[in-house]
N, C-alpha and C positions, 0 to 999 in steps of 0.2 A: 621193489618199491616203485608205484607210480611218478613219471614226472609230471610237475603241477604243468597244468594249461598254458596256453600263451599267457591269454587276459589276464590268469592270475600272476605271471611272473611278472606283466606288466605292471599291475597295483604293484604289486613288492618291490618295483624299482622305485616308486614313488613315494607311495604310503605301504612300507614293512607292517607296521602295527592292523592296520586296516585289511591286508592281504592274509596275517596270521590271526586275525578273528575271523576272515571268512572261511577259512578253515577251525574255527574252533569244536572241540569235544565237549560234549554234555556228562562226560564223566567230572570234568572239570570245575563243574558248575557250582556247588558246593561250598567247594576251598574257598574259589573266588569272591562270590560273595560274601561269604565269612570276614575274610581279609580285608574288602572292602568294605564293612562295617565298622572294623575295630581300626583301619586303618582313616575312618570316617571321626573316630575318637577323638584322634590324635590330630588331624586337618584341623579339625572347628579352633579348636582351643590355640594352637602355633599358628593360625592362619592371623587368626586377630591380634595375638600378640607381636607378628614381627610385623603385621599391618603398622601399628602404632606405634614399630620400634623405627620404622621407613618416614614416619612424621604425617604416617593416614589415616583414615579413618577405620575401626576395624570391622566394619563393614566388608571395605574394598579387598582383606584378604581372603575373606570368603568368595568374592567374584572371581577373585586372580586364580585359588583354589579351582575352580569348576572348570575353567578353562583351559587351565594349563594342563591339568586332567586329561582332559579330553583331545589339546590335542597332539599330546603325546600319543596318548592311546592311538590315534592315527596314523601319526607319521615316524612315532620310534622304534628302531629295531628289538630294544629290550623286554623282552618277557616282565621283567618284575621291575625296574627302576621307576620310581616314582619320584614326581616333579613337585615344586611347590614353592610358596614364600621360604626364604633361605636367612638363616640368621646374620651370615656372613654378608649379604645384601643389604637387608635394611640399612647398616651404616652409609653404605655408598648410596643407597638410592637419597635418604636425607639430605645425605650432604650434597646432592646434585640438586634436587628441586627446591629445599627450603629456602636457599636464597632465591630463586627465584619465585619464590609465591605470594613475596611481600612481607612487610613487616608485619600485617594485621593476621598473614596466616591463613589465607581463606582457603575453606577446604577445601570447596570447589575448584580453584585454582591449582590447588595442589595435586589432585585426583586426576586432574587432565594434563600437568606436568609429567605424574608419572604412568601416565599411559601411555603418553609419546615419549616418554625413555624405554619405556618395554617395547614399543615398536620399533624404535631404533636399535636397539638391541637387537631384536629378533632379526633385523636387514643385516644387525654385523656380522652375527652367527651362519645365518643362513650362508649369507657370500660366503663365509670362511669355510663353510661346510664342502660347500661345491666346486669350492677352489682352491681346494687344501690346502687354507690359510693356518689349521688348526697349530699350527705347530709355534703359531705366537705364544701356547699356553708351556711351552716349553722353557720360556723367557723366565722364567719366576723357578728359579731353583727351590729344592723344597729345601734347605736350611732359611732361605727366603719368605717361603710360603708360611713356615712354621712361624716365624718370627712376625710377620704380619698378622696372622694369625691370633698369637697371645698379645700384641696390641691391640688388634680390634678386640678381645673379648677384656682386656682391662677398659677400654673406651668403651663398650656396653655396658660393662657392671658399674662404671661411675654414671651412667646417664640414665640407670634406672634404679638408682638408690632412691634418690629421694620421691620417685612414684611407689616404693615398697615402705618407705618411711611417711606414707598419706601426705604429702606437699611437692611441688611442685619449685623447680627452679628455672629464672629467667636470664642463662648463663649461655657463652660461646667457650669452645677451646676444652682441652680436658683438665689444664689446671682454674680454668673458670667455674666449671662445674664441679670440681672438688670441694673450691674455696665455696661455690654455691650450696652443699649440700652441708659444707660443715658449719654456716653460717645458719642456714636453716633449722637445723637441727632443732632447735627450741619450740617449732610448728608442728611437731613426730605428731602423728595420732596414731597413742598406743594400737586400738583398735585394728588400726590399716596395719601397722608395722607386725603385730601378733599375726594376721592369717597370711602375713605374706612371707614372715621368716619362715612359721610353722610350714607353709606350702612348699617353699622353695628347700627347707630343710626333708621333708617329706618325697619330693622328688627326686632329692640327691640318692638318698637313702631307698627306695623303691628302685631306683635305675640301677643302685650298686648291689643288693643284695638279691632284689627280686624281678628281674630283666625281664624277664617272659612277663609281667604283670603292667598295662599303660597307665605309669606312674600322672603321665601328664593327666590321663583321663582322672582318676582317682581324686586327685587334690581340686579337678575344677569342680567334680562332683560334691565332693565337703565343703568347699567354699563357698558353693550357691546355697546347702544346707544350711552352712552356720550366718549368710548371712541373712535366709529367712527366721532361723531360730531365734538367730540372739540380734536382730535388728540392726545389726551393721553399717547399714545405710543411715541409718538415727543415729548414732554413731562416730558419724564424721567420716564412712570410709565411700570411695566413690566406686561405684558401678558403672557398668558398661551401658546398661538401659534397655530399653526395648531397640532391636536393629531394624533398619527399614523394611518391608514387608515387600516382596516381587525381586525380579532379576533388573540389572541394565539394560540399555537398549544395544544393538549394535552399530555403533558409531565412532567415527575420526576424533580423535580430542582437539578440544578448540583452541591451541598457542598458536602465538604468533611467530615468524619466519625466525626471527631473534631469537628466541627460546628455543628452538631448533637447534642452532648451530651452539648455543652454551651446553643443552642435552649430550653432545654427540661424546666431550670428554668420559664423561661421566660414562655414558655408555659402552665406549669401550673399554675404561675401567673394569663393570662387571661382568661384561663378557668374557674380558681373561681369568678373574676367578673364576666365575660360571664354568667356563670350558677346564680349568683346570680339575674344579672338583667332580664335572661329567665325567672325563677322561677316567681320574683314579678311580672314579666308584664304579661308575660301568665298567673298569675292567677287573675289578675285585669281585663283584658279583657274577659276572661271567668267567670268571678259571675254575669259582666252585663246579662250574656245569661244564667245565672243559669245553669253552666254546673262547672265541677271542671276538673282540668288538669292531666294529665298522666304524672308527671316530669321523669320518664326514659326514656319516649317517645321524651318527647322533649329536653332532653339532647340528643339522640340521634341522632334526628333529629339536632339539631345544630354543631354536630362533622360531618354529613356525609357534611353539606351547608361550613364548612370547608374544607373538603377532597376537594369536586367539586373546590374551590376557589384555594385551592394550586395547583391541578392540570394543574390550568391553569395562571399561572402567578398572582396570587392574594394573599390578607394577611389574617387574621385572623376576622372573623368576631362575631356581636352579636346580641341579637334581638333589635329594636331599639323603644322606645315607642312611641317618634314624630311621625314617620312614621310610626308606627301600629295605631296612633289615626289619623292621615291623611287617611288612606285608609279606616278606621271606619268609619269617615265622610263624606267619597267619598263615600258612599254606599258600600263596598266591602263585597260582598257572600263569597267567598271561595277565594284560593291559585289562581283562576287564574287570579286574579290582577296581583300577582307578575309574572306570565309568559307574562301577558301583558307588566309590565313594565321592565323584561327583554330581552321582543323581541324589547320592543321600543327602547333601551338604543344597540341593537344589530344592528339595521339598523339604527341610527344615526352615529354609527363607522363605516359603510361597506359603508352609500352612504354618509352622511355629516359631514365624520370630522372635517373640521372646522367652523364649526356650532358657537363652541366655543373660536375660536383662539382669539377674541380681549376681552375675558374676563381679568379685570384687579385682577393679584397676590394679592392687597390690598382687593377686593371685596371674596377671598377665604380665607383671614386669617379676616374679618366679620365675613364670616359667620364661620369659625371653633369656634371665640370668644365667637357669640353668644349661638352657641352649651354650650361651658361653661359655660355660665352664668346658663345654666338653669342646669348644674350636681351640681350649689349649691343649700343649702337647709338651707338658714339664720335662717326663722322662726322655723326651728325643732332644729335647735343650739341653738335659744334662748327657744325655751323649753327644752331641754335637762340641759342647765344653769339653770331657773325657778323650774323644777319640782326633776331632779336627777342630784348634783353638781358631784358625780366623776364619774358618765357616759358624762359629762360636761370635764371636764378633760382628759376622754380614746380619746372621740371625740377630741378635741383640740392636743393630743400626734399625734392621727395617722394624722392629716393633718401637724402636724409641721416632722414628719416623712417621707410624699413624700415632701416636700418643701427643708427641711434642705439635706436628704441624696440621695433625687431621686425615681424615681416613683418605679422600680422592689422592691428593697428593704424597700420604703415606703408601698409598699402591702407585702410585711415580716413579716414588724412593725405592720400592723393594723391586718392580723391574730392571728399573738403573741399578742398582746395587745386584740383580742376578748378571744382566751382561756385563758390568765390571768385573765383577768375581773372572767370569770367563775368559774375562780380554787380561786380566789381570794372571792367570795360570798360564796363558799362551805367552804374555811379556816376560815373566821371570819362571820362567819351568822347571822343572827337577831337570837338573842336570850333574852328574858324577863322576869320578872317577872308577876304571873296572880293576878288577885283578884277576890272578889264579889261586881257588882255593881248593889246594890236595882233598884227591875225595870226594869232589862235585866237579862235576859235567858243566864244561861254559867256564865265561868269565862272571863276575859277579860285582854289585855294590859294593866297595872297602867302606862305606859307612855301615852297613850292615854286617859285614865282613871285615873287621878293622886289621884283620892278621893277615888279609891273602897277600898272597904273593904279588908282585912286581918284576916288570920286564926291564931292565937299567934301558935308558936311550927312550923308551918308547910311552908314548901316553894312550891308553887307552881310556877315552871318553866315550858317554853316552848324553843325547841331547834330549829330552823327552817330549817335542814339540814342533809344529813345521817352522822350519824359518825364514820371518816372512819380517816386513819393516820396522815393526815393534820391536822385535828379539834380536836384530839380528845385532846390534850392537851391544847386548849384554853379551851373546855371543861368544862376539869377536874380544871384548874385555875379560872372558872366565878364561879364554884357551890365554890369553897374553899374559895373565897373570900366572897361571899353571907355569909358564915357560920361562917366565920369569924368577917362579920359586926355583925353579931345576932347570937352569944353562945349558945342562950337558944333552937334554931331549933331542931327539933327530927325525922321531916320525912321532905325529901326531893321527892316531887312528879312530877315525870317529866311527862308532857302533851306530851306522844311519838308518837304521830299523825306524825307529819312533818318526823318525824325518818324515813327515810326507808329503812335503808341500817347498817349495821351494821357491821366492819370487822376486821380482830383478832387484830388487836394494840386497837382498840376502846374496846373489846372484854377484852383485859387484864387491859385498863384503867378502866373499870368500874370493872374487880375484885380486884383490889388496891383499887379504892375507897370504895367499899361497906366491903372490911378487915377493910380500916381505920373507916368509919362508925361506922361499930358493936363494936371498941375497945371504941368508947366514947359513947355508947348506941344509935345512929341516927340509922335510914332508908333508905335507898335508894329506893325507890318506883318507878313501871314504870305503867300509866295509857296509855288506847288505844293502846297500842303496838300491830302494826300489826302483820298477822300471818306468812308473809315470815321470817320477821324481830324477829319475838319470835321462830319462828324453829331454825334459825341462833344460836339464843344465847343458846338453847335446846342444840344443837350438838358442840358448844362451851366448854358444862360442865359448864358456866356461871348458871343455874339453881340451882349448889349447893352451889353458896355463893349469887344470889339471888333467894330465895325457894319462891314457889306457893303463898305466902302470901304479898310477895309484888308485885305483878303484878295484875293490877284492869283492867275489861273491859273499865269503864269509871271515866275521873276525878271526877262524882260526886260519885262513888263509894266509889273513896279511901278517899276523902272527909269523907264521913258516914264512912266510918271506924277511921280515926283519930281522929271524934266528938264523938266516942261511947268509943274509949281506953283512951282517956283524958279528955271529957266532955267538950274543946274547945267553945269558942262561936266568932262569928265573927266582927270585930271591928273595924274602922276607923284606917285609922294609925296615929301615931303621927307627923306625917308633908307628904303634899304630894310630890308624884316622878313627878318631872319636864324635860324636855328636856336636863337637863343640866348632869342627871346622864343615860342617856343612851348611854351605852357603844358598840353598836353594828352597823351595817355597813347602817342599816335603808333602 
């Protein structure tokens, strides 16, 4: 196999996507464009609607569409992932710019709001990309994810009832818009509510039984027919209209320095979705092809398909999986799918803008619905209940989080609530008592093992966690208690495997303990202590109050030393340990 050129390893260092089209096959050519047609289906119709679900015009997501396109197609490493208006987005992009765009709404205002959120996005990304910052996206546990997740798609399906029920409501908050929609109710136009349940019902039903088939295309197709046929717009139901004719220009958005620095929250808000959902999908769609992903690359790649977007009149984008497994299935080779289907989406604006004017408003708050139905994830919530209840509970907090206080700050909550969780399993850890159980190699969990055996005199614990200022006081409280059920202990043998970290509050708790120890003749014994983790305690001075003799390479070490200084023999306990006395986080 040749190696490629300099100059082209060069581009590859840069722009990947750019480097692997100038090497592209004309066998290729074919699929591609295929892909990019039908994958052009699916853009037009999702573009406008999560445009309008963002609080823009839907226009703008046909621009945001051609750009992000393209410049991915340049700078991302991925063969097939494709970029675009994201439904998980829209909510945070609104809720960043509509307060700022004034009470009156102007669209203009708003349009240049969220183009300097996608610029500043693209700047967060990009840094992150290059400085492997990426691993903020690691922040949002997925019992978290999931859980924001079926909030944000409850807070989308109340904010576009009453656009599929033809009326409109002028409500904040989600129980505003509830009360708004059920107060409305009396304004339904059959009309708009018929082609927009029948669409949205038509969707569900085409995505579940007939996958291979672009349900989204299908229904926008009928909807513009029925609303030529049966007059729809007479009707009472509203349409999208004729769209402006031509591209944007390329230019700065005009806010001022103030609306800058209110943008920036917001923006890194969806940068950490953004990257979370790049991460999982780019790396599901790469183990099909036994390849693994470049995550600085494609972060990077995803802030520059920003930059492009803001530039030109458009919001903030992310990779989308629907449509990365649409164009999978379309056969797609490489990135120039997406230059197909942003030069299609580019000469439907220049010669046939109103291609789309008699599509009905109800048939674009479908299909945004439908998008949410599938950001929930019921059966992973019911395992999350089933298998870990207070990861069942983090889950449950961060979706009552964007519902009760609103999506920016509900992605607040569900950060704080992933580094909780964490800071929270390092403060109270699985910690146990071991035994011997005839038959099995090692020592074992007596919660798991309620029978095993027991050494008279001696404790063998395991700590499951480094200890460090947080812990190290539950600690020192679980062994005092231990010692306290059972007077007659004498060494206390800690299984220091899981230990891996050790630091001076922990440092001066264990020389308090092992003082109090020696005054009533106990041990303090450390088995398996690693070597980072026994230098730490070396350089601590921790060594001269516990001396070389109680530190064992392995628990069956210090085992044989306890059996040889007391002549110990190993014995059943007197009732076994049940569920009911385990006192740890499990």
């Amino acid at each position: 196999m040749n190696e490629p050129a300099p100059e082209h390893r060069r581009v590859a260092a840069v722009a990947p996507g750019l480097a692997s089209l100038l090497g592209y096959r004309a066998r290729w050519l074919g699929r591609d464009v295929t892909a990019g047609l039908v994958l052009t289906a699916l853009l037009v119709p999702q573009g406008m609607a999560y445009a309008e679900l963002a609080g823009l015009p839907a226009i703008t997501g046909l621009y945001t569409s051609i750009l992000c396109l393209v410049g991915y197609a340049v700078f991302g490493p991925s063969r097939v992932l494709v970029l675009g208006p994201d439904s998980s987005l829209g909510p945070l992009i609104a809720a960043t710019i509509l307060p700022l765009a004034g009470a009156d709404g102007d669209p203009a205002r708003a349009i240049a709001l969220a183009s300097a959120l996608a610029l500043i996005t693209g700047a967060v990304m990009i840094i992150a990309g290059l400085t492997g910052l990426g691993f903020v996206a690691d922040l949002i546990s997925r019992p978290a994810m999931i859980g924001y997740l079926n909030g944000l798609a409850l807070t989308i399906m109340v904010g576009q009832l009453p656009k599929l029920f033809g009326f409109s409501v002028d409500a904040e908050g989600f129980f505003g818009e509830v009360a708004g929609f059920v107060s409305g109710l009396g304004a339904t136009v059959p009309a708009a509510l018929a082609v927009g349940a029948l669409g949205l019902v038509l969707i569900v039903v085409l995505q579940r039984y007939l996958p291979k088939l672009p349900a989204v295309l299908v229904v926008v197709v009928l909807s513009i027919g029925a609303t030529a046929l049966l007059g729809l717009a007479e009707r009472g139901v509203d349409v999208v209209g004729p769209l402006p004719q031509g591209f944007p220009p390329l230019s700065l958005p005009d806010v001022r320095l103030s609306d800058l620095l209110l943008l920036v929250p917001g923006a890194l808000g969806i940068a950490v979705v953004s990257l979370t959902d790049t991460i999982s999908t780019a790396s599901s769609f790469a183990a099909r092809e036994g390849r693994t992903i470049d995550g600085g690359r494609e972060m990077t790649a995803i802030g520059a398909a920003n930059v492009g977007a803001g530039l030109f009149g458009g919001f903030p984008v992310s990779t989308s999986g629907s449509r990365t497994a649409v164009a999978a299935q379309a056969g797609a080779r490489t990135q120039l799918t997406g230059l197909v289907g942003a030069a299609a989406i580019t000469l439907i604006l220049l010669f046939v803008p109103g291609l789309l004017r008699d599509l009905p408003q109800p048939t674009l708050a479908a299909v945004v619905i439908a998008a949410s139905l599938s950001l929930t994830d019921l059966p992973a919530t019911r395992r999350l209940f089933r298998v870990r209840r207070a990861e069942f509970v983090l889950s449950m907090t961060a979706a009552l989080g964007v519902v009760l206080l609103g999506v920016l700050p509900g992605m607040a909550v569900t950060v704080a609530l992933s580094a909780a969780n964490v800071f929270r399993r390092a403060w109270w850890p699985y910690r146990t008592v071991l035994g011997r159980v005839p038959g099995l190699p090692g020592f074992h969990d007596v919660h798991s093992h309620p029978h095993a055996e027991r050494l008279p005199g001696c404790l063998l614990l395991r700590f499951d966690a480094p200890l460090f200022f947080a812990n190290a006081r539950t600690f020192r409280e679980w062994i005092d208690e231990l010692v306290h059920v059972d007077p007659d202990v004498r060494w206390v043998v800690i299984a220091a495997e899981p230990v891996t970290d050790v630091d001076t509050t922990a440092v001066e708790m264990l020389r308090e303990l092992t003082a109090a120890f020696e005054r009533k003749g106990r041990r303090l014994v450390f088995a398996e202590l690693k070597d980072p983790v026994r230098r730490t305690v070396e350089r601590a001075g921790l060594t001269g109050a516990v001396d070389a003799t109680h530190l064992f390479p392995t628990i069956d070490a210090a085992v044989a030393a306890f059996r040889d200084l007391t002549g110990a023999s190993w014995r059943s306990p007197d009732r076994a340990v049940g569920p009911a006395e385990d006192r740890t986080d499990g």
